[in-house]
C-alpha positions, 0 to 999 in steps of 0.5 A: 761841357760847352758846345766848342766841346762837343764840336771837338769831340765829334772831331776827334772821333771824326779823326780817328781820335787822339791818346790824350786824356781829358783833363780833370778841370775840378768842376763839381756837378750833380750827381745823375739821376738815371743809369747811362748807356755807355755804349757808342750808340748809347753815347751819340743818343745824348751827343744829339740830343744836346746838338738839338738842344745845347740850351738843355744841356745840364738836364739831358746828361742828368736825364741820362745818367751823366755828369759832364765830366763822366759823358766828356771821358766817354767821348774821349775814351771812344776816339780811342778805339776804332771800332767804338768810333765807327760805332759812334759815327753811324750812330750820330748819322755822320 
């Protein structure tokens, strides 16, 4: 996920979010190697610590337990629900 993505999915959520789905764009990533918190606030720990380090990107996702793909589709299933925005936005301090 490329920065312009994050920025986007911090938009979304900002928003009130959006009904559409990420598109799979085939990319193949290795598998994680820790098990992920998918709760907002779970979610906003490692969007901030990309934000803090977007160079680092590929190891905080596999630290956490995610693929890019996998912490992409969180995000936008997150921009979908009000109250798991809400939730994601306190997190992130916003």
């Amino acid at each position: 996920m490329t920065r312009f993505s994050m920025i986007l999915m911090a938009a979304l959520v900002a928003c009130g979010g959006n009904n559409a789905a990420p598109a799979d764009d085939g990319a193949k990533t290795e598998a994680p190697t820790a098990k992920k918190d998918t709760s907002p606030a779970g979610v906003a720990k490692v969007a901030k610590a990309i934000k803090a380090s977007p160079d680092k990107q590929g190891e905080i996702l596999k630290s956490n337990g995610w693929t890019a793909a996998e912490f992409e589709t969180a995000l936008w299933e997150i921009a979908q629900d009000a109250a798991k925005s809400e939730a994601y936005r306190k997190a992130l301090g916003a």
